[in-house]
C-alpha positions as CSV (number, residue, x, y, z in Angstrom):
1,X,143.1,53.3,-179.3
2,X,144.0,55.0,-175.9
3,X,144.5,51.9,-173.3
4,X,141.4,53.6,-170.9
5,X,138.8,53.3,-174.2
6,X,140.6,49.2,-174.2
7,X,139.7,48.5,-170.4
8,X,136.4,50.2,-171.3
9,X,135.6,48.3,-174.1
10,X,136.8,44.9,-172.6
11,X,134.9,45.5,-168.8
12,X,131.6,46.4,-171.0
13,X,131.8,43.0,-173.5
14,X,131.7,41.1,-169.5
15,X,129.3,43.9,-168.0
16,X,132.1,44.0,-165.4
17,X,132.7,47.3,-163.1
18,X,136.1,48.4,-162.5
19,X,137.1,50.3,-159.3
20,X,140.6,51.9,-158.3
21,X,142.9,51.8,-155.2
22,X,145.9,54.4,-155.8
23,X,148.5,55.8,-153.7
24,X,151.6,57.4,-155.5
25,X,149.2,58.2,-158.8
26,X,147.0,59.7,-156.8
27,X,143.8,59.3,-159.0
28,X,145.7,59.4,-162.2
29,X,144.0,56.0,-163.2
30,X,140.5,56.9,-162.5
31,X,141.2,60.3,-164.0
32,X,141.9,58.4,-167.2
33,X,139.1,56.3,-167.0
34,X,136.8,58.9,-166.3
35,X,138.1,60.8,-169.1
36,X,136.5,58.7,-171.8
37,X,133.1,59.2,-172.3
38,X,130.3,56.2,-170.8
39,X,132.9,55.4,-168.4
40,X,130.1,55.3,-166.0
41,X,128.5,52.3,-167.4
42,X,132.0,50.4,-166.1
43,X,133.6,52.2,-163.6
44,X,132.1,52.4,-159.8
45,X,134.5,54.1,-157.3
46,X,138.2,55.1,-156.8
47,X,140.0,55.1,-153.3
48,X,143.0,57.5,-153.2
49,X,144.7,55.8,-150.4
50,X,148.4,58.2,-149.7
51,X,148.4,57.8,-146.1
52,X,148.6,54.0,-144.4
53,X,145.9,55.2,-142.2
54,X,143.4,55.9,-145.4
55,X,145.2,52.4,-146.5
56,X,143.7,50.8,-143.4
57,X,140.6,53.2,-142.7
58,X,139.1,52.9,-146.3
59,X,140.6,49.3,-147.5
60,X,141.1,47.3,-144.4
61,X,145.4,47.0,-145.2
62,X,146.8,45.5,-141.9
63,X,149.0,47.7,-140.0
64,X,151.1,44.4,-139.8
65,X,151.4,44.0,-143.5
66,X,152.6,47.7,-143.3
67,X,155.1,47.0,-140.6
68,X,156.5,44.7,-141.8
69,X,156.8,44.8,-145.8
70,X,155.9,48.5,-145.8
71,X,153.6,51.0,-148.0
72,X,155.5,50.2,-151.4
73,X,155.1,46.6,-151.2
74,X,153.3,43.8,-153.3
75,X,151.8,42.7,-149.9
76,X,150.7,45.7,-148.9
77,X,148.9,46.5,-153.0
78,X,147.3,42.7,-153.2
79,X,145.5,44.1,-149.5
80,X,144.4,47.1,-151.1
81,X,143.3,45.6,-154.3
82,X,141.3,42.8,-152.8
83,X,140.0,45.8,-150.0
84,X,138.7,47.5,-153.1
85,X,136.9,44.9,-154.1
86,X,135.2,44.4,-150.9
87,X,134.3,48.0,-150.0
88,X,132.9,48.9,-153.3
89,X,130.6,47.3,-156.6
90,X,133.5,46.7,-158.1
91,X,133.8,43.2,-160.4
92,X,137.8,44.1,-160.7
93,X,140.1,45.8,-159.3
94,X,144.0,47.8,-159.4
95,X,145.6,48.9,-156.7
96,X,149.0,51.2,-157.0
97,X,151.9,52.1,-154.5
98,X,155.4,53.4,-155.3
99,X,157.6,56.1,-155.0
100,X,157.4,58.3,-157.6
101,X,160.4,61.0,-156.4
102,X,162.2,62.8,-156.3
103,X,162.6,62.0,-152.3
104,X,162.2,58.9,-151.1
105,X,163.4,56.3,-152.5
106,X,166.1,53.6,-150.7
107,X,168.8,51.7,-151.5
108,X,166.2,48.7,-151.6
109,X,163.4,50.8,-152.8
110,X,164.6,53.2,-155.4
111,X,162.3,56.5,-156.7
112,X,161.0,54.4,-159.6
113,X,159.3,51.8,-157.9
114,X,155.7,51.0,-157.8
115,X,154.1,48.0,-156.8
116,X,150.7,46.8,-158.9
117,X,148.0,44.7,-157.9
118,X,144.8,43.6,-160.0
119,X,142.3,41.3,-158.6
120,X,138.6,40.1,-159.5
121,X,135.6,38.9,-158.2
122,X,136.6,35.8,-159.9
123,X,139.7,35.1,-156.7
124,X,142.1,36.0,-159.6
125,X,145.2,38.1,-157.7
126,X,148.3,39.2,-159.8
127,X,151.2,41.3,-158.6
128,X,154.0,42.8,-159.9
129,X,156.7,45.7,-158.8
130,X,158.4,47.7,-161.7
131,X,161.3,50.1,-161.6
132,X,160.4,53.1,-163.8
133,X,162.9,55.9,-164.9
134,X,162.6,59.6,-165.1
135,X,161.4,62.3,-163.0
136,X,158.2,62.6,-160.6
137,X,155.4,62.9,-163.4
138,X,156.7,60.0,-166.3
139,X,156.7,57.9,-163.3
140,X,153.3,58.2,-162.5
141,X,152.4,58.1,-166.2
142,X,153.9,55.0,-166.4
143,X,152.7,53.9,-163.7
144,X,149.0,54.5,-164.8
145,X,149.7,52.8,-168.0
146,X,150.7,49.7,-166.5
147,X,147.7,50.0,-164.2
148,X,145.4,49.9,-167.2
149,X,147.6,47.7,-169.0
150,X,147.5,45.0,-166.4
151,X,143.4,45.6,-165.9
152,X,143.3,44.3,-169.8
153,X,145.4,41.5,-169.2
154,X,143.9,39.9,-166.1
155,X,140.0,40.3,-167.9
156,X,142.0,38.2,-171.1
157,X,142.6,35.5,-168.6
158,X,138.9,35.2,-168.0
């Protein structure tokens, strides 16, 4: 079973919404959660956050939090999920920020790294930053696959 129809099946056995804050994926996750059929039953909104100011604007990121950990940051992701949360229906939430190449990455921040953060209306708030190989598009692939990956684990902690 595709990992989308799993975060479908788990947010509809809790009658939970789920709602999407993505940067680097640039709707890839709600894409695939849209793709599969009822999704509206479980699914509420999706922020496409690229810019900080549409970080800030739509999510309510700090600019301080930006300064000083930056865009790609587990900070900077646990602001935008928690502001996705709060600006939308939303019972949980993932938020996504990396560099998915081939520019920009640093010695500190490779291409390959994205930062994840899932939170619920529950005060549950997980993080995590991965380093993921290849070129521009597996990146984001994986990196939408660990966002729905991580939405199924933080609902099995509930």
């Amino acid at each position: 079973m595709a990992l989308a129809q799993q975060v479908g099946l788990a947010l509809a056995q809790r009658n939970w919404v789920a709602v999407t804050a993505e940067s680097c994926t640039g709707g890839g996750v709600s894409t695939a959660i849209t793709d599969i059929a009822g999704s509206s039953a479980w699914f509420d909104r999706a922020f496409v956050t690229y810019s900080n100011e549409a970080k800030q604007e739509m999510l309510g990121v700090r600019a301080e939090t930006l300064t000083e950990f930056g865009a790609v940051s587990e900070a900077v992701v646990a602001e935008m999920a928690l502001g996705a949360l709060a600006q939308s229906r939303g019972d949980i939430s993932v938020a996504i920020s990396g560099i998915a190449g081939p520019g920009g990455g640093s010695e500190e921040k490779p291409v390959g790294t994205v930062c994840f953060g899932w939170a619920d209306h529950t005060g549950k708030l997980k993080v995590e930053t991965c380093l993921f190989a290849g070129d521009r598009q597996e990146v984001r692939q994986q990196a939408v696959e660990k966002a729905l990956s991580g939405l199924i684990a933080l609902m099995a902690q509930s």
